[in-house]
HTML snippet that shows the backbone in 3Dmol.js (N, CA, C, O; Angstrom):
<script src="https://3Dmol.org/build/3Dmol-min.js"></script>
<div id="view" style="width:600px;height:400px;position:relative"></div>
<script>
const pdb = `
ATOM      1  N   UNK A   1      -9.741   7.261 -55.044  1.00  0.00           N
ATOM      2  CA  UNK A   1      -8.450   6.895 -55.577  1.00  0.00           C
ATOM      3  C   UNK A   1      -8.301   5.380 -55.437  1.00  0.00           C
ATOM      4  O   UNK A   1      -8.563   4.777 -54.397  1.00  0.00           O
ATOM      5  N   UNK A   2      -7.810   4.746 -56.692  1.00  0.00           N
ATOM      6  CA  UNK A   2      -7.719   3.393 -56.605  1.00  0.00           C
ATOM      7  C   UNK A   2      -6.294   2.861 -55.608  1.00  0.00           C
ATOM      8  O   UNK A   2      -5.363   3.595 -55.280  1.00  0.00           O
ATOM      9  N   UNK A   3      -6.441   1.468 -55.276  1.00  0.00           N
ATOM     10  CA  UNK A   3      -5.127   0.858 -53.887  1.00  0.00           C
ATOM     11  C   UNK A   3      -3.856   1.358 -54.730  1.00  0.00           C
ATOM     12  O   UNK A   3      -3.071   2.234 -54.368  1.00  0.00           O
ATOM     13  N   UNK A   4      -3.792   0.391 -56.316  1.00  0.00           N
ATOM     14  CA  UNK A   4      -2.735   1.075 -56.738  1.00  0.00           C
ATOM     15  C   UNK A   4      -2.075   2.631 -57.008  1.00  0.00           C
ATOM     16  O   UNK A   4      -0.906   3.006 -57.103  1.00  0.00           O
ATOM     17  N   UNK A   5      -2.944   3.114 -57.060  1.00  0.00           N
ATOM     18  CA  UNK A   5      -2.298   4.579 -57.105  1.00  0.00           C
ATOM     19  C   UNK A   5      -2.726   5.213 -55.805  1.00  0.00           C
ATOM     20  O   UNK A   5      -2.456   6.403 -55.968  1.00  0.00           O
ATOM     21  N   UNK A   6      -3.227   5.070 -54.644  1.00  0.00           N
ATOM     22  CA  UNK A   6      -2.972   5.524 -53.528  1.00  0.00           C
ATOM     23  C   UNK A   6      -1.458   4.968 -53.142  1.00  0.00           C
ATOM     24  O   UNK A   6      -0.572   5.791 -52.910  1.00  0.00           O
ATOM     25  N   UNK A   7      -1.258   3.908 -53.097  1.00  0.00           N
ATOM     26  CA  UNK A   7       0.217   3.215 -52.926  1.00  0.00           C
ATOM     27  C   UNK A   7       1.160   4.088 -53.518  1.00  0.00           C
ATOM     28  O   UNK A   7       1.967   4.691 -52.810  1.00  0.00           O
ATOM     29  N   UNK A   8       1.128   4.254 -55.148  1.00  0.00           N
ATOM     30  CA  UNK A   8       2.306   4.643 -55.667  1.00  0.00           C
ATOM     31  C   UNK A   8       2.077   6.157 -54.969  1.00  0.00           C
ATOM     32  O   UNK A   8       2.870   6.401 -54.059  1.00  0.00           O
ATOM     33  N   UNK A   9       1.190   7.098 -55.249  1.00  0.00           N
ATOM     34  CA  UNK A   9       1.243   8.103 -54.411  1.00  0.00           C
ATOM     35  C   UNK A   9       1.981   8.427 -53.446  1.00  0.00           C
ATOM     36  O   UNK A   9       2.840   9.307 -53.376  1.00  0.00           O
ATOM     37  N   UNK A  10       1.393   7.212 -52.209  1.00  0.00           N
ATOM     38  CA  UNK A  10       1.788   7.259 -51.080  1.00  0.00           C
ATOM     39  C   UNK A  10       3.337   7.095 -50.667  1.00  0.00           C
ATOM     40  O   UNK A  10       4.101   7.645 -49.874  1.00  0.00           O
ATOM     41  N   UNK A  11       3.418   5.865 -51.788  1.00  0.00           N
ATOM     42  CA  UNK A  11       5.485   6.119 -51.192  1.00  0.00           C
ATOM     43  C   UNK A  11       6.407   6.861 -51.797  1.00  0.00           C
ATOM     44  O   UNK A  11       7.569   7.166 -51.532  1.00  0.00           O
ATOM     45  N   UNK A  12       5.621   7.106 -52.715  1.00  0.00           N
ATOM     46  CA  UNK A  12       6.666   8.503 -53.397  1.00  0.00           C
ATOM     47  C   UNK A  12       6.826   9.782 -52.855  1.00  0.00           C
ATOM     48  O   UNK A  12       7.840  10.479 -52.918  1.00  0.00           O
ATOM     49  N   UNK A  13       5.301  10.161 -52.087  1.00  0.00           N
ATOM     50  CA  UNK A  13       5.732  10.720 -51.267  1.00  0.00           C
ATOM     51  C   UNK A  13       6.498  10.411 -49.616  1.00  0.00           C
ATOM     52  O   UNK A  13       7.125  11.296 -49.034  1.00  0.00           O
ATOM     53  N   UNK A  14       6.401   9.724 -49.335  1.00  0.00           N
ATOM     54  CA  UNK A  14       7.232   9.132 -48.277  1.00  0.00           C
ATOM     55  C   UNK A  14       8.484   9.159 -48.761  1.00  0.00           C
ATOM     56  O   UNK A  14       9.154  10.082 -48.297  1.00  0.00           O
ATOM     57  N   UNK A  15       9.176   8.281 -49.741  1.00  0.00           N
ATOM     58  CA  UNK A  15      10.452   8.112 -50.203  1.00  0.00           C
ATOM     59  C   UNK A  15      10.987   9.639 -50.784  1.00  0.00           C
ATOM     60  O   UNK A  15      12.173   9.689 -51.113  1.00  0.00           O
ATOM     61  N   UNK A  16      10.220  10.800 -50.915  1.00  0.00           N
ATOM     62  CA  UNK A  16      10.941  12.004 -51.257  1.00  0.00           C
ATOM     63  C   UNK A  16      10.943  12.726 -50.267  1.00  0.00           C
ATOM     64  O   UNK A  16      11.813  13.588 -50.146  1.00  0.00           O
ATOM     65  N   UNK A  17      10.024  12.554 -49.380  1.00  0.00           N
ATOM     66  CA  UNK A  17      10.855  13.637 -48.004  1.00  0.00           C
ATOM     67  C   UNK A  17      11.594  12.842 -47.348  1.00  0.00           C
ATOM     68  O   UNK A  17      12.694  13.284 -47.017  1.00  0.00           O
ATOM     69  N   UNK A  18      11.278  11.603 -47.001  1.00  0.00           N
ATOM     70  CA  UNK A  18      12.458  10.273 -46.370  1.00  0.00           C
ATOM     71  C   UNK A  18      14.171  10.774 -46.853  1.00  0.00           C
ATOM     72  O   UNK A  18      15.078  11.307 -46.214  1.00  0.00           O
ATOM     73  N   UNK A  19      14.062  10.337 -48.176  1.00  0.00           N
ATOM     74  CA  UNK A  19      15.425  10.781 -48.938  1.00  0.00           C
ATOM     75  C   UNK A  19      16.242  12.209 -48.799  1.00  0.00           C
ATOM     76  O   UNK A  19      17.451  12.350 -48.617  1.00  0.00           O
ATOM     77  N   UNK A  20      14.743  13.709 -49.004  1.00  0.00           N
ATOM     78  CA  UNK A  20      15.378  14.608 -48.537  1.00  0.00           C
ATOM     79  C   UNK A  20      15.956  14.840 -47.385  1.00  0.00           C
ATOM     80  O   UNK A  20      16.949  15.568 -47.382  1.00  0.00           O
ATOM     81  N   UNK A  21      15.463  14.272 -46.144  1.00  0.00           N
ATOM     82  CA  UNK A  21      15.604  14.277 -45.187  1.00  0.00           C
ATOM     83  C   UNK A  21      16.954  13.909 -44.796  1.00  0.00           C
ATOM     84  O   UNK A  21      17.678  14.691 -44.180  1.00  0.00           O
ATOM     85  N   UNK A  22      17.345  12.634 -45.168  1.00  0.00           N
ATOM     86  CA  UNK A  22      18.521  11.600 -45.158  1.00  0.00           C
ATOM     87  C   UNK A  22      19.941  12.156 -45.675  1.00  0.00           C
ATOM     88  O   UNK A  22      21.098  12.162 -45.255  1.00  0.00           O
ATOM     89  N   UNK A  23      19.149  12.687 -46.966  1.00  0.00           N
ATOM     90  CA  UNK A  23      20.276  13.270 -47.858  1.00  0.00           C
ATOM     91  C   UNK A  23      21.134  14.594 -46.983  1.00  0.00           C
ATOM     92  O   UNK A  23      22.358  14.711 -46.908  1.00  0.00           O
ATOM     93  N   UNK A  24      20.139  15.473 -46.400  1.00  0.00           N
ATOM     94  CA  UNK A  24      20.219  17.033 -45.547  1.00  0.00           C
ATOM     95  C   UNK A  24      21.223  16.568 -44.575  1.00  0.00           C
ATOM     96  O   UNK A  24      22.408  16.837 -44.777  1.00  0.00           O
ATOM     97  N   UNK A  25      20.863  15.900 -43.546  1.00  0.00           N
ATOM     98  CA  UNK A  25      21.275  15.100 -42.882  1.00  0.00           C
ATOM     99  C   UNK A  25      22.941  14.723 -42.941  1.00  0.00           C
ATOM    100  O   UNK A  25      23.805  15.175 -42.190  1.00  0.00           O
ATOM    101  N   UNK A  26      23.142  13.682 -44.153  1.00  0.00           N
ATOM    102  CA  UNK A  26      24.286  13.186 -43.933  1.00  0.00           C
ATOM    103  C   UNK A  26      25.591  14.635 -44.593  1.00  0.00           C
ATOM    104  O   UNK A  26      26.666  15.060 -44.171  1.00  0.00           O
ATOM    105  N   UNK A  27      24.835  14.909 -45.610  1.00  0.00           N
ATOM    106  CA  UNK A  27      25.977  16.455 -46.005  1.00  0.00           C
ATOM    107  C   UNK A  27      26.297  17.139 -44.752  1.00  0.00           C
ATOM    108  O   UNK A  27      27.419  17.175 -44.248  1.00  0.00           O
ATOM    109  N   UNK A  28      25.088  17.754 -44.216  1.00  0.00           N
ATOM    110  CA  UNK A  28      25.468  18.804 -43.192  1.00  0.00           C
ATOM    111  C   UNK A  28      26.278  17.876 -42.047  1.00  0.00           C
ATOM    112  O   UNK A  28      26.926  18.608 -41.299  1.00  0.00           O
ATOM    113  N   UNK A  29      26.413  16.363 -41.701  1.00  0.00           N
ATOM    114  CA  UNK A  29      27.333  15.686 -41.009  1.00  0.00           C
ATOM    115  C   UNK A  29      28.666  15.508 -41.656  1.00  0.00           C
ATOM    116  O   UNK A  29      29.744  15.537 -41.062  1.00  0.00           O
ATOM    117  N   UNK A  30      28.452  15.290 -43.146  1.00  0.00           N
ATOM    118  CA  UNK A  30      30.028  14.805 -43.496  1.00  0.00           C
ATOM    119  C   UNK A  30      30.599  16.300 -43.864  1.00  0.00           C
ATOM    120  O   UNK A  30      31.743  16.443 -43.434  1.00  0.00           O
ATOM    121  N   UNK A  31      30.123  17.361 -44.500  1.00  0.00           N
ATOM    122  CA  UNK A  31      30.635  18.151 -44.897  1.00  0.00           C
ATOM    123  C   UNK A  31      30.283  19.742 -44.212  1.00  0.00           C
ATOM    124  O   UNK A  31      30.846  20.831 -44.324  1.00  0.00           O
ATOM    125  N   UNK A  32      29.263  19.350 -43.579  1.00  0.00           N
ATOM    126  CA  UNK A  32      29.018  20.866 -43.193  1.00  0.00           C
ATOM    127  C   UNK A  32      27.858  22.197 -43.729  1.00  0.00           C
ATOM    128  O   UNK A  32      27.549  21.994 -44.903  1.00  0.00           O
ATOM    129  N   UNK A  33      27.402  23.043 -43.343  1.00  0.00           N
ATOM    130  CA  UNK A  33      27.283  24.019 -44.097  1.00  0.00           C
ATOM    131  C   UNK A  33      27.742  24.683 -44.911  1.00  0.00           C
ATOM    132  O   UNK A  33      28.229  25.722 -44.466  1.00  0.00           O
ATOM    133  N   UNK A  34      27.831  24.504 -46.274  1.00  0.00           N
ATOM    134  CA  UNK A  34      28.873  25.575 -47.049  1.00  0.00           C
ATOM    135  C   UNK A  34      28.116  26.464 -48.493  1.00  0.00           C
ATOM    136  O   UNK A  34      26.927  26.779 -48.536  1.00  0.00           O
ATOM    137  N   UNK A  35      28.931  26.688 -49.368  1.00  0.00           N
ATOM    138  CA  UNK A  35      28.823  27.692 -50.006  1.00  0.00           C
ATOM    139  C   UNK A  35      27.897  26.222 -51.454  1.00  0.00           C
ATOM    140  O   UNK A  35      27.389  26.723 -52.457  1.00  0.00           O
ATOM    141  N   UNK A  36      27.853  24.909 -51.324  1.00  0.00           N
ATOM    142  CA  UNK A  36      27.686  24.540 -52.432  1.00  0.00           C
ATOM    143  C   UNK A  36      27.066  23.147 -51.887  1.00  0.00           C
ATOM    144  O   UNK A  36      27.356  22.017 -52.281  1.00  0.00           O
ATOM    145  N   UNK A  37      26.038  23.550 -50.771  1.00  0.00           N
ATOM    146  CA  UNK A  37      25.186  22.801 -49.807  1.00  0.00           C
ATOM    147  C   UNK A  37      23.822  22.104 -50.431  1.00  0.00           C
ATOM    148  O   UNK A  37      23.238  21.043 -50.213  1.00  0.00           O
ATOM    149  N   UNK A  38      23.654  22.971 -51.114  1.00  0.00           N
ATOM    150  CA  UNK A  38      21.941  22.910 -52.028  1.00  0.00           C
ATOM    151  C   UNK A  38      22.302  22.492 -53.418  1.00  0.00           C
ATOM    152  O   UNK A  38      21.802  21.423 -53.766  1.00  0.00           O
ATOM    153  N   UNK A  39      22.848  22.932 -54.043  1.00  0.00           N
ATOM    154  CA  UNK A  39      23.727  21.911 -55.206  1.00  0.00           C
ATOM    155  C   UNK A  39      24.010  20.549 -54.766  1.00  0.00           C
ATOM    156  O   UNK A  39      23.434  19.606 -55.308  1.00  0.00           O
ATOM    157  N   UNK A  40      24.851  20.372 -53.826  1.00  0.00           N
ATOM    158  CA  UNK A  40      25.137  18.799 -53.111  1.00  0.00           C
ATOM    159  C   UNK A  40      23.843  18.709 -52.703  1.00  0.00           C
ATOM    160  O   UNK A  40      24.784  18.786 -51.913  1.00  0.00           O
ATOM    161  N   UNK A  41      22.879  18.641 -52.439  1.00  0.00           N
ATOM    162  CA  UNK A  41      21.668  18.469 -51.546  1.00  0.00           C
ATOM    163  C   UNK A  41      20.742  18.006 -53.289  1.00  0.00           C
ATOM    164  O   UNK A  41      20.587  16.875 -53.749  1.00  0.00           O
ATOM    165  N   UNK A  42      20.557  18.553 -53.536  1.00  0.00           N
ATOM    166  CA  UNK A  42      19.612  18.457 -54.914  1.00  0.00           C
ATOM    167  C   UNK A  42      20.318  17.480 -55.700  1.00  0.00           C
ATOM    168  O   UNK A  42      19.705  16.831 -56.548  1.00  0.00           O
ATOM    169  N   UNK A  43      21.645  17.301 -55.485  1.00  0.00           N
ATOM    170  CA  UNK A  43      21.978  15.829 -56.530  1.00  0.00           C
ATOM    171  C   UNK A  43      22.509  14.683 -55.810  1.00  0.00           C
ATOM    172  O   UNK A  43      22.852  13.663 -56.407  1.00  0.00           O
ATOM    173  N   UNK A  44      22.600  14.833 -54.363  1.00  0.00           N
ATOM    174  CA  UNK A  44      22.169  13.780 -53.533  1.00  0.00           C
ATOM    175  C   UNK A  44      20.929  12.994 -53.040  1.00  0.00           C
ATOM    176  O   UNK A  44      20.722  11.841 -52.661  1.00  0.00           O
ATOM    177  N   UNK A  45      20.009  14.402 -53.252  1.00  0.00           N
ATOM    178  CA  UNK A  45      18.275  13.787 -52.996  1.00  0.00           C
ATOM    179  C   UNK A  45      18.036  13.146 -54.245  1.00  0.00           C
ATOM    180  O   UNK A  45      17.214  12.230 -54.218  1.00  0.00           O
ATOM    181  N   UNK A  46      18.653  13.466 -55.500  1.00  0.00           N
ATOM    182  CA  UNK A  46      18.004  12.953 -57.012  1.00  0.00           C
ATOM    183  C   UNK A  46      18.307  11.682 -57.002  1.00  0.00           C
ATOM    184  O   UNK A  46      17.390  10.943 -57.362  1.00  0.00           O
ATOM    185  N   UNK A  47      19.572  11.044 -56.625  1.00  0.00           N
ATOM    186  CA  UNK A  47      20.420  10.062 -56.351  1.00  0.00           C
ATOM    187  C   UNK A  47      19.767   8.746 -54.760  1.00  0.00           C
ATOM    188  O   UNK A  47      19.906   7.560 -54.459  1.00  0.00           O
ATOM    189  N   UNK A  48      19.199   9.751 -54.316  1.00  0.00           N
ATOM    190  CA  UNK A  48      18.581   9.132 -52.808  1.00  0.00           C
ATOM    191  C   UNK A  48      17.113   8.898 -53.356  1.00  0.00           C
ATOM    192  O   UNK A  48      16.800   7.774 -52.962  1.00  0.00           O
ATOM    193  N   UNK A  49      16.043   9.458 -54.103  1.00  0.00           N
ATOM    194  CA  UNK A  49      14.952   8.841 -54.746  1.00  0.00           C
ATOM    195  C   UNK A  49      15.102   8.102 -55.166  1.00  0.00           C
ATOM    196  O   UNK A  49      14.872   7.096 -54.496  1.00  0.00           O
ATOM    197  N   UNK A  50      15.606   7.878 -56.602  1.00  0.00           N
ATOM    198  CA  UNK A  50      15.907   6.724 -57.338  1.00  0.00           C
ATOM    199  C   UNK A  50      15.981   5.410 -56.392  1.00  0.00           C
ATOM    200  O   UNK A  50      15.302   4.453 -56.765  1.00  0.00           O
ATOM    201  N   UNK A  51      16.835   5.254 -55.056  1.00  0.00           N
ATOM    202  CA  UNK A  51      16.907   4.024 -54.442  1.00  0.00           C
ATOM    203  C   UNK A  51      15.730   3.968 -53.646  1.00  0.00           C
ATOM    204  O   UNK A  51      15.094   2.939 -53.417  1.00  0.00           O
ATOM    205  N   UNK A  52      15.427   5.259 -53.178  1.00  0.00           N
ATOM    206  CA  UNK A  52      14.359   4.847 -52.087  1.00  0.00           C
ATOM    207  C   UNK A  52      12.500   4.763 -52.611  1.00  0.00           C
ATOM    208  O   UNK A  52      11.643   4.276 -51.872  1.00  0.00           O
ATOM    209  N   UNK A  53      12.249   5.252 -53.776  1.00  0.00           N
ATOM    210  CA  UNK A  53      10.949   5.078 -54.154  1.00  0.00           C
ATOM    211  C   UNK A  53      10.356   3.789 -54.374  1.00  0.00           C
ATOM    212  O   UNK A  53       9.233   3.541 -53.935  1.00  0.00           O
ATOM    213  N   UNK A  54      11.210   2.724 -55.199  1.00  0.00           N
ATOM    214  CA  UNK A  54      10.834   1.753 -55.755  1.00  0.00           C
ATOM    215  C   UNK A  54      11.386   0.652 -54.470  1.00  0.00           C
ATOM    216  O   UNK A  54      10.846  -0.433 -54.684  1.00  0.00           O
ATOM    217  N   UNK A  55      12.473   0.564 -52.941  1.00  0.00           N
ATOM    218  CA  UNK A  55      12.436   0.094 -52.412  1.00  0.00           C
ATOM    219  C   UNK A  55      11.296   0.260 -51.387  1.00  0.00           C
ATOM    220  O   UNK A  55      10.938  -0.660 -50.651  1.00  0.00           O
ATOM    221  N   UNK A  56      10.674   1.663 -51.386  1.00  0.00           N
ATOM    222  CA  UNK A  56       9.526   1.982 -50.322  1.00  0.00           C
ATOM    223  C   UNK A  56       8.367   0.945 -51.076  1.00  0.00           C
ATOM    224  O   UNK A  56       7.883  -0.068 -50.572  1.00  0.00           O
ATOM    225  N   UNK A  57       8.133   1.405 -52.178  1.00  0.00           N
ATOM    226  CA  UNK A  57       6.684   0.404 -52.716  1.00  0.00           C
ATOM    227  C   UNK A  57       7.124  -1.268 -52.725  1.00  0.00           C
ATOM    228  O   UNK A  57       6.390  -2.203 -53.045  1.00  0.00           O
ATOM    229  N   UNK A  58       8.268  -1.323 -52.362  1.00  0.00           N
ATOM    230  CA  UNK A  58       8.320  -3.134 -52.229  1.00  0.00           C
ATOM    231  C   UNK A  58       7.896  -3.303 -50.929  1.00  0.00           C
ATOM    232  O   UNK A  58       6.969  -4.081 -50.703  1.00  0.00           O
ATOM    233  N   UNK A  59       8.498  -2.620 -49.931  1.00  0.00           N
ATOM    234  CA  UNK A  59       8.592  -2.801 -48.407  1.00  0.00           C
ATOM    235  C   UNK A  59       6.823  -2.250 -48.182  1.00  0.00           C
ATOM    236  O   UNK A  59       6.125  -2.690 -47.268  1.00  0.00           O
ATOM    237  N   UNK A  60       6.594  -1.775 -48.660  1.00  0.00           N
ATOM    238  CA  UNK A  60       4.829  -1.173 -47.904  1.00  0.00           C
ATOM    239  C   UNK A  60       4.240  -2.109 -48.879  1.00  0.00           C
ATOM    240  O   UNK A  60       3.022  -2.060 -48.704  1.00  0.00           O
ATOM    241  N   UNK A  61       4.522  -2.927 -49.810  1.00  0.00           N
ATOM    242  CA  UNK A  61       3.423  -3.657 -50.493  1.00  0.00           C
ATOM    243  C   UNK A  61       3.523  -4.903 -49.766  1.00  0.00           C
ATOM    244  O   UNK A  61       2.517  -5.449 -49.316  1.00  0.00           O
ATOM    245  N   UNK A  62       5.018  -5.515 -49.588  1.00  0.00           N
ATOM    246  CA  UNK A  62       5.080  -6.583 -48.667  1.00  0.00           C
ATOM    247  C   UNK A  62       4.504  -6.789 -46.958  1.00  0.00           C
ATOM    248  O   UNK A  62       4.104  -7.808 -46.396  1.00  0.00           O
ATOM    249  N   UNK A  63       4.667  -5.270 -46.404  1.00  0.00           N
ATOM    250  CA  UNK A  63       4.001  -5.165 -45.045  1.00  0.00           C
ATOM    251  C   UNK A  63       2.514  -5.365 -44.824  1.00  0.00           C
ATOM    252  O   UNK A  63       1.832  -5.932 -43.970  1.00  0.00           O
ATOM    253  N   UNK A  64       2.156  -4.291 -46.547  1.00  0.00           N
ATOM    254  CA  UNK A  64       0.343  -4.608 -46.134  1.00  0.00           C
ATOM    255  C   UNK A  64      -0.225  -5.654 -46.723  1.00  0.00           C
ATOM    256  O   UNK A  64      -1.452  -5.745 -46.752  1.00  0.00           O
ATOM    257  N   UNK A  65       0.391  -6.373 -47.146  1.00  0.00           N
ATOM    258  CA  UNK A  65      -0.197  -7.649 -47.741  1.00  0.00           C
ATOM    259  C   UNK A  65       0.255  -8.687 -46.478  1.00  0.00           C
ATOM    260  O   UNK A  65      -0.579  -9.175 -45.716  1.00  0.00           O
ATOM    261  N   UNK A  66       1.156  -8.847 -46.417  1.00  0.00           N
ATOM    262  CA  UNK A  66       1.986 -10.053 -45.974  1.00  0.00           C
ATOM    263  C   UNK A  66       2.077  -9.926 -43.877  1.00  0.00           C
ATOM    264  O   UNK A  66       2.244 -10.873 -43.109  1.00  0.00           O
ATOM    265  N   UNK A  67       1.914  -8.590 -43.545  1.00  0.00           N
ATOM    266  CA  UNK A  67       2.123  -8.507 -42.624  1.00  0.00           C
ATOM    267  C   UNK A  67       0.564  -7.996 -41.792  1.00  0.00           C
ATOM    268  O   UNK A  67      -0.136  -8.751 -41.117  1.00  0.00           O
ATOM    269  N   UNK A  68       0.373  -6.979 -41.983  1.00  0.00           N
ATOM    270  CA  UNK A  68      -0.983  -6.563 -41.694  1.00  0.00           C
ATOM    271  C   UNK A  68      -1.852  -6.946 -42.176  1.00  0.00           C
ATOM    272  O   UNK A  68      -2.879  -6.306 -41.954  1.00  0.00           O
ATOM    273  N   UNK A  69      -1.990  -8.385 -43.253  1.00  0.00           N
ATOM    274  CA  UNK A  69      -3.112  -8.657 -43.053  1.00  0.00           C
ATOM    275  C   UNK A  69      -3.607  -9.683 -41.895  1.00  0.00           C
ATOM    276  O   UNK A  69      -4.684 -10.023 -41.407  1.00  0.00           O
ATOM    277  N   UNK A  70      -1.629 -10.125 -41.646  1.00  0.00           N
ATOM    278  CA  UNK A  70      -2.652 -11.411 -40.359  1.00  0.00           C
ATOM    279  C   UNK A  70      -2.720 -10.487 -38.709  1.00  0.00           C
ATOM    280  O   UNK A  70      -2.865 -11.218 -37.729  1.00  0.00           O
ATOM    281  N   UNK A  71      -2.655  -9.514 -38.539  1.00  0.00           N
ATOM    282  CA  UNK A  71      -3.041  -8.619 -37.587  1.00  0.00           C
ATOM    283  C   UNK A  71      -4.353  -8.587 -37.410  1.00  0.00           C
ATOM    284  O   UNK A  71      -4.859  -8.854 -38.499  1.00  0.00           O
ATOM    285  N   UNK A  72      -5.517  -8.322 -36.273  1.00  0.00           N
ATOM    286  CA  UNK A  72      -6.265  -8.527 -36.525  1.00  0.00           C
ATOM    287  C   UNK A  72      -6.594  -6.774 -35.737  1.00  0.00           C
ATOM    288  O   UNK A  72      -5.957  -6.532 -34.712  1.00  0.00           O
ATOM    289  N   UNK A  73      -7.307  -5.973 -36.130  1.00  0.00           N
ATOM    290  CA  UNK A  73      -7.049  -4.602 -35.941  1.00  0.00           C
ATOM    291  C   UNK A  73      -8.445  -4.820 -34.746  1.00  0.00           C
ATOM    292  O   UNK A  73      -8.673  -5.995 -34.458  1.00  0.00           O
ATOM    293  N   UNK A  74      -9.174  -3.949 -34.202  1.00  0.00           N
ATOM    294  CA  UNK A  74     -10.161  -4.006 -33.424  1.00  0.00           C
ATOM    295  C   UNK A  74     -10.774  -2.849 -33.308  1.00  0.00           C
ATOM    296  O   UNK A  74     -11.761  -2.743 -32.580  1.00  0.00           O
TER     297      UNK A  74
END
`;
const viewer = $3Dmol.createViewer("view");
viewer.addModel(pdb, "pdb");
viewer.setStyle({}, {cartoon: {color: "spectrum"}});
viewer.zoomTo();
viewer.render();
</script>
């Protein structure tokens, strides 16, 4: 698999369980368990990708370029 599409791969999947996660999370805090949990959940996660996919591939392209490369691993 080529860098670029291991990358996009990689944070899309990161940024969709990240988001599901986040999304689960803040409902079942602000609102609770209820009868219309997974409806709110599925158009809060749709709403929580959109921001978090394309900010994950900025932040992991800037870390492994910019940050880990002056690390020196051993």
């Amino acid at each position: 698999m080529s860098r670029k599409l291991y990358r996009l791969v990689f944070t899309g999947l990161m940024a969709m369980m990240m988001s599901l996660i986040i999304s689960a999370a803040l409902i079942l805090v602000k609102a609770g368990y209820n009868d219309h949990f997974f409806s709110d959940l599925l158009s809060s996660w749709g709403l929580g990708f959109v921001f978090a996919w394309p900010s994950a591939y900025v932040c992991a392209y800037f870390i492994q370029e910019h940050v880990l490369s002056r690390i020196e691993f051993y």
